[in-house]
C-alpha positions, 0 to 999 in steps of 0.5 A: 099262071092263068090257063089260057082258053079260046072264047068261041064267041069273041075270039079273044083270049079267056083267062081262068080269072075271067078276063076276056081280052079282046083280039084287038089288044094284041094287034094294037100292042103288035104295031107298038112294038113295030119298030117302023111303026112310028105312029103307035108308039103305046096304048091304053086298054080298058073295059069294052063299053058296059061288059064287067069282063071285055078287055080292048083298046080304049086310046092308043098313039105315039108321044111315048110315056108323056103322051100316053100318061095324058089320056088316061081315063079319069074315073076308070081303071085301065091297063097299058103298054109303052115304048120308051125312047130308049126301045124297051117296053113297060106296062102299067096298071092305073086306077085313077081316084073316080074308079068305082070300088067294084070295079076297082077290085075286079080290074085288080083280080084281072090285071095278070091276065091282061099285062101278060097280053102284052109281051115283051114288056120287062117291068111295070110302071106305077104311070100317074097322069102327066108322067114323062121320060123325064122321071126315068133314067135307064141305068140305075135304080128305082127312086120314085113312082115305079112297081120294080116287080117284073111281069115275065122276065128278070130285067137285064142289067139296066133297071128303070129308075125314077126320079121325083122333083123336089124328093131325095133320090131313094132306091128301092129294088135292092135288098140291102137297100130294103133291108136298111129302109126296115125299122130298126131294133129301137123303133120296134121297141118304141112301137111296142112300148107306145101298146102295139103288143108282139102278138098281134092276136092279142091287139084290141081293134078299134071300132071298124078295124079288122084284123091283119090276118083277114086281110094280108095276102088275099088275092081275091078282092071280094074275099076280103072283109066287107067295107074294106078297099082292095087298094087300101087295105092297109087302112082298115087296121087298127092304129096299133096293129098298123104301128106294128105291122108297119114300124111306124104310124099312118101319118108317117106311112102316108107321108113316104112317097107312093112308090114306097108305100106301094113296096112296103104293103108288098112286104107286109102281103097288103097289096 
């Protein structure tokens, strides 16, 4: 948990990370959850103009998810909040494809400290442009584009779930259920036998390839090696180190839907 301070200069509240969120965000995300308030119902919060550490209101609105996922930025990082119809609250941390690496890095370092600005939000979604109510049911579980990692509190009885058009209905909170989507014995063998060896120390990387142990639960962005993607660490693994870590080969791992990508780096310390 971040130690929280007041920056003197702005007002805003100052994290131990260095993220400065603005007084503003708190007063906008306080009218979201206005229930008489039907005017805001979500906002999206983003760097202050050139500052690498100012947090505040980039665009709020109401139309819910469908209106707030068509304004997010398209080459910047950003972070967020939104009323679902059905009165619960989720946030959201979005990079979209133009975001500049640094800035990437740096806008995951801080991302703790700004969703936990915006209380009362029991889950966090992986929003993507276009996203409406439509791919969320209340009442069953994740089976599309959602991070099921809650922000500060357990989710009640109800969990979100997301429901892609065209894909397979698949779960992914559920342990059983992590459990069955694990390779099995036979696929560990297969990927040893086609030379990803049990002792990862012993895998020969290939050119530009760095090592699983440099790069599994760094929390720093710019810890890691240099050239490798905070967001796409994985990457930066060999083939066969990949294979191993992951039961299966980057083309197979980059067919799975986002969501499930996004679970699995979890489990291996990659995201």
């Amino acid at each position: 948990m971040p130690t929280l301070m007041t920056d003197p200069r702005s007002g805003g509240v100052k994290k131990s990370s260095g993220v400065n969120v603005l007084p503003i965000v708190a007063e906008t995300w306080t009218e979201v959850r206005d229930d008489k308030n039907t005017s805001v119902d979500w906002l999206i919060a983003g760097y202050d103009g050139t500052s690498k550490t100012d947090i505040t209101v980039i665009a709020k609105g109401s139309g819910g998810l469908s209106g707030c996922s068509a304004q997010l930025p398209e080459e910047a990082a950003s972070y967020g909040g939104c009323r679902l119809s059905s009165g619960r609250f989720v946030s959201f941390f979005y990079t979209a494809e133009g975001t500049p690496i640094m800035q990437k890095g740096r806008a995951s370092m801080y991302k703790n400290g700004v969703l936990n600005s915006l209380e009362g939000c029991d889950q966090e979604i992986a929003i993507q442009p276009g996203m409406t109510e439509e791919h969320l049911e209340v009442g069953g579980e994740p089976s599309g584009t959602i991070n099921t990692t809650p922000i500060r509190t357990p989710p009640s009885a109800d969990t979100l779930s997301v429901s892609v058009p065209g894909a397979p209905a698949q779960t992914a909170t559920s342990k059983d259920d992590n459990e069955a989507n694990e390779p099995t014995e036979s696929q560990h063998s297969e990927c040893r036998d086609s030379g990803a060896n049990v002792n990862m120390d012993s895998l020969e990387l290939s050119d530009g390839a760095v090592p699983y142990s440099a790069i599994k639960d760094v929390s720093d962005p710019s810890a890691l090696p240099p050239g490798v993607d905070p967001s796409k660490r994985e990457m930066a693994l060999s083939d066969a180190e990949f294979s191993h870590v992951f039961g299966m080969d980057k083309a197979a791992f980059h067919a799975l839907p986002s969501w499930k990508q996004n679970s699995k780096k979890k489990e291996k310390g990659l995201f």
